[in-house]
C-alpha positions, 0 to 999 in steps of 0.5 A, spaced: 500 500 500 502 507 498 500 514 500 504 519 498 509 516 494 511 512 500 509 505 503 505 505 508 507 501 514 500 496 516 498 498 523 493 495 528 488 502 528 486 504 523 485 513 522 477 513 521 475 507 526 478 511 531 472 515 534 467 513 538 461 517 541 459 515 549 455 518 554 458 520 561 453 518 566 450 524 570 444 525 575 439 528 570 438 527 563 439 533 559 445 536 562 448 529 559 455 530 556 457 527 550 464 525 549 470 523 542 474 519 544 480 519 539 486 515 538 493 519 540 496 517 534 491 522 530 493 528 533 500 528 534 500 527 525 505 520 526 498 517 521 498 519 515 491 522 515 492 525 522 490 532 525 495 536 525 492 544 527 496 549 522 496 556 523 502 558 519 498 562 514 496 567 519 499 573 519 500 580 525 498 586 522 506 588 523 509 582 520 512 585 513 510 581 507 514 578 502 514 585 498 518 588 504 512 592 507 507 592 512 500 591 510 499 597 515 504 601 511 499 603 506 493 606 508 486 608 504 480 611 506 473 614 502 470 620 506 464 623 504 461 630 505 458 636 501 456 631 495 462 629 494 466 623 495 474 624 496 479 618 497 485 619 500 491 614 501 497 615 504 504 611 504 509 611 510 515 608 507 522 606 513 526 609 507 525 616 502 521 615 496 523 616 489 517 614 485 510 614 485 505 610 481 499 608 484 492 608 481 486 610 484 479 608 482 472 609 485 468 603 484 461 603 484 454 599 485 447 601 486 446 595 493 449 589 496 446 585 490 450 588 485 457 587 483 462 592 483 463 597 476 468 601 475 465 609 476 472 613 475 479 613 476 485 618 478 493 616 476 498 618 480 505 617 477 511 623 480 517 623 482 517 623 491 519 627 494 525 623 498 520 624 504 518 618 508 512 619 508 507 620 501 500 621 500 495 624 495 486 625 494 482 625 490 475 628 490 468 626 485 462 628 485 458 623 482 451 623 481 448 616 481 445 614 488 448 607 492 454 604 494 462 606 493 468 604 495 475 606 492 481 602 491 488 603 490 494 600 487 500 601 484 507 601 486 512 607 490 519 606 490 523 607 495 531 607 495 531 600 498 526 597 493 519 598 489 514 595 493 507 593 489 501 595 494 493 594 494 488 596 498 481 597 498 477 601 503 471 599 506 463 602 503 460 608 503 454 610 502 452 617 498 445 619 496 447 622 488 447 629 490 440 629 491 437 635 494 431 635 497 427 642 498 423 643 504 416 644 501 413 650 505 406 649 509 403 656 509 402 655 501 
């Protein structure tokens, strides 16, 4: 017998015939506990269809990504107000920037059940500053009502490399402009 790749040693337990249900005994019927018996060979991973937990693949937010930034280092944010919607990102660099190229777009769609459509763009592509700090906005104006997000991408390089970044911010809602005139009771 074979399992990946490997002859399989025969043992005398077998992976999936090793949990029973049992119930304990207790004074009264409903608080009885239920309780899974399971062979230690399954959870310390020497079987081969063994549990074995694996959290490798989370991360902390302040642990740098294989592009030589945190992901809290680029933030972007979508704020609305006076009709407008104006989206804003900003890069903390730990070196000075030379180059900016980060594309902003404003996505829309008219409620939850919709899926995203592209309303308008802006491209930001400078030369930096040689601060360690970079950050830019845009302001729209759009006239449809419902829902808008706005994302940016690109790439900002620094003196130490160019990392790629994407972001996302969270929805907002936005009326379309629509002015509601109050309507006088005398009249």
């Amino acid at each position: 017998m074979y399992i990946n790749g490997r002859t399989a040693k025969p043992s005398s337990s077998v992976p999936f015939s090793n949990a029973e249900a049992q119930t304990l005994d207790s004074s009264n019927e409903n608080d009885s506990i239920e309780q899974i018996v399971v062979d230690v060979s399954l959870l310390n991973g020497t079987e081969p269809f063994s549990i074995v937990e694996d959290d490798s693949l989370e991360e902390p937010d302040s642990v740098v990504n294989r592009f030589g930034i945190s992901f809290t280092d680029f933030e972007v944010n979508l704020t609305k107000g006076y009709g407008s919607l104006t989206g804003h990102w900003k890069y903390k660099a730990n070196t000075s920037t030379r180059r900016v190229n980060i594309t902003m777009k404003l996505n829309y769609r008219k409620n939850w059940l919709s899926s995203w459509e592209e309303y308008d763009s802006v491209y930001f592509n400078y030369a930096g500053g040689l601060g360690k700090i970079e950050e830019n906005s845009q302001s729209w104006y759009p006239k449809k009502a419902g829902q808008y997000r706005m994302c940016a991408s690109g790439v900002i390089t620094t003196v130490s490399g160019a990392p790629k970044m994407a972001a996302c911010t969270g929805v907002v809602e936005h009326d379309g402009g629509t002015i509601i005139a109050k309507k006088d009771v005398n009249k």
